[in-house]
C-alpha positions in Angstrom: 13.5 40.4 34.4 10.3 40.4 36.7 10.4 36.5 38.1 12.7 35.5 36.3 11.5 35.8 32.6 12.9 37.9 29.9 10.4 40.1 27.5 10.6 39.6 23.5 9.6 42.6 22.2 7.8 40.8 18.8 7.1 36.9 19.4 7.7 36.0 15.6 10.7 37.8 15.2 11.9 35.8 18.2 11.1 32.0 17.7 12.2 32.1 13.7 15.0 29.7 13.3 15.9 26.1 14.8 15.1 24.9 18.0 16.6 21.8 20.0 13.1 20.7 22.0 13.2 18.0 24.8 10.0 17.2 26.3 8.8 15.3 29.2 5.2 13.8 29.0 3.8 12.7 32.6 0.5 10.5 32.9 -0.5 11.9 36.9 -3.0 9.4 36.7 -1.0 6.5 35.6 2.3 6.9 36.9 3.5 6.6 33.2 6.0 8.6 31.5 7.5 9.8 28.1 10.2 11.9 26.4 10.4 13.5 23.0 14.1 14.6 21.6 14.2 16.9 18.2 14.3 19.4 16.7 11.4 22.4 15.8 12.2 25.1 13.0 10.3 28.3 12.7 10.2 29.1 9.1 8.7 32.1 7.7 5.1 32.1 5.7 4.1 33.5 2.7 1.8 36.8 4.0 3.3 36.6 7.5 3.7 34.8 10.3 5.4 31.0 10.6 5.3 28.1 10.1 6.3 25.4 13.0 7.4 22.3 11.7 8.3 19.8 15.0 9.8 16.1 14.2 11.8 13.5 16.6 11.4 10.5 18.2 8.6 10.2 21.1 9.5 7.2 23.6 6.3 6.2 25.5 6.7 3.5 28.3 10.0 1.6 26.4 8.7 2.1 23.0 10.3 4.5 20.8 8.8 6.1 17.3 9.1 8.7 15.0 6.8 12.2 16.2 6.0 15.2 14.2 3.6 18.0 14.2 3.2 21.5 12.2 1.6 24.7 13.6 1.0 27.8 12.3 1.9 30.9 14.2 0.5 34.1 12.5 0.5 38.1 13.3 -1.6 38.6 16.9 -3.8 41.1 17.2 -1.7 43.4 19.3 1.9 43.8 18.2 4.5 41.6 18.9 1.9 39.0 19.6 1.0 35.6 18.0 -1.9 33.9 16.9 -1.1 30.2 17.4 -3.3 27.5 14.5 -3.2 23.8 14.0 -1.8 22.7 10.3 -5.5 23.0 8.9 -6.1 26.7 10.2 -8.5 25.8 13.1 -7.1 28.3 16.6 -4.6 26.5 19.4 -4.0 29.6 21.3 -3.0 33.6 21.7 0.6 34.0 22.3 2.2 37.0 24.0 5.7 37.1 25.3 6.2 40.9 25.8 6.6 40.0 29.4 8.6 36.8 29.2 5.4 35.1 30.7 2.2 34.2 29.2 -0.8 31.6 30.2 -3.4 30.0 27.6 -5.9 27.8 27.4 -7.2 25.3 24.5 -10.4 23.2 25.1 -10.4 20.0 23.3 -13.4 18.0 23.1 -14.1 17.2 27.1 -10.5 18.3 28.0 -9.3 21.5 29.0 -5.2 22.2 28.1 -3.7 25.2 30.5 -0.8 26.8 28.8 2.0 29.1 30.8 5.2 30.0 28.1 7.9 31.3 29.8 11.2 32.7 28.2 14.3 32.3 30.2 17.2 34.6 28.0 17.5 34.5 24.0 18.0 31.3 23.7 15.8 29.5 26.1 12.0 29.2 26.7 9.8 26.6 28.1 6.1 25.7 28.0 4.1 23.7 30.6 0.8 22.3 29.5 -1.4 20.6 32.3 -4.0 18.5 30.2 -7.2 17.7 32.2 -10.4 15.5 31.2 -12.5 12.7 32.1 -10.1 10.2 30.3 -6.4 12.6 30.8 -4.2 13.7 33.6 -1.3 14.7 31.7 1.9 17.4 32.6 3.8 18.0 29.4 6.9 20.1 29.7 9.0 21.3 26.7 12.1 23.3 27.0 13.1 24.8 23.7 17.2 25.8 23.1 18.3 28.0 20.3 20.8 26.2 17.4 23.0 28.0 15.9 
């Protein structure tokens, strides 16, 4: 386990099933902070790949409310790899975990999102997204636990 991480040999094969997820949302900028508690499940596709339907309950600043979002994570280009969509098909990011470590990065309008996705064992990985812009300063970290 070089540093620490532990190498999936296919990232799909890997991620299919239900995932506990907490996530901690810091504002750098603002001093402010938020959590998210639920649940994600990795269900297959039809033609491959899966789908990655997320719902909970995201507390920002006192105020809790429902949170969802659905990705699509499809065949890579290399093996074992993962090409990672937004619910209407447009690209997020590449995803390869054949090293238990991977960086990406999404630009968004005027901000940039830098991704690192580390796995910890079979039933733990993490990702870190550092969101900067003109208007964000944001450090979101989700760690993901296997149910079941």
């Amino acid at each position: 386990m070089p540093g620490g991480w532990w190498p999936v040999e296919d990232v799909l094969t890997h991620l299919a099933g239900r995932w506990r997820v907490e996530r901690t949302v810091r504002d750098l900028a603002g001093g402010g902070e938020g959590h998210f508690h639920g649940t994600t499940l990795f269900s297959p596709l039809d033609g491959g790949g899966l789908l990655h339907q997320e719902s909970g309950t995201f507390t920002w600043q006192g105020v809790s409310r429902p949170a969802e979002r659905t990705l699509r994570f499809l065949p890579g280009r290399a093996p074992g790899t993962a090409d990672v969509r937004f619910a209407d098909g447009r690209p997020f990011h590449d995803l390869d975990l054949t090293k238990g470590r991977h960086t990406a990065d999404h630009p968004c309008s005027a901000d940039l999102y830098l991704g690192e996705f580390t796995v910890r064992d079979a039933d733990h990985w993490r990702t870190v997204w550092r969101v900067g812009g003109p208007a964000k300063d944001l450090l979101l970290t989700t760690d993901y636990t296997r149910v079941g």
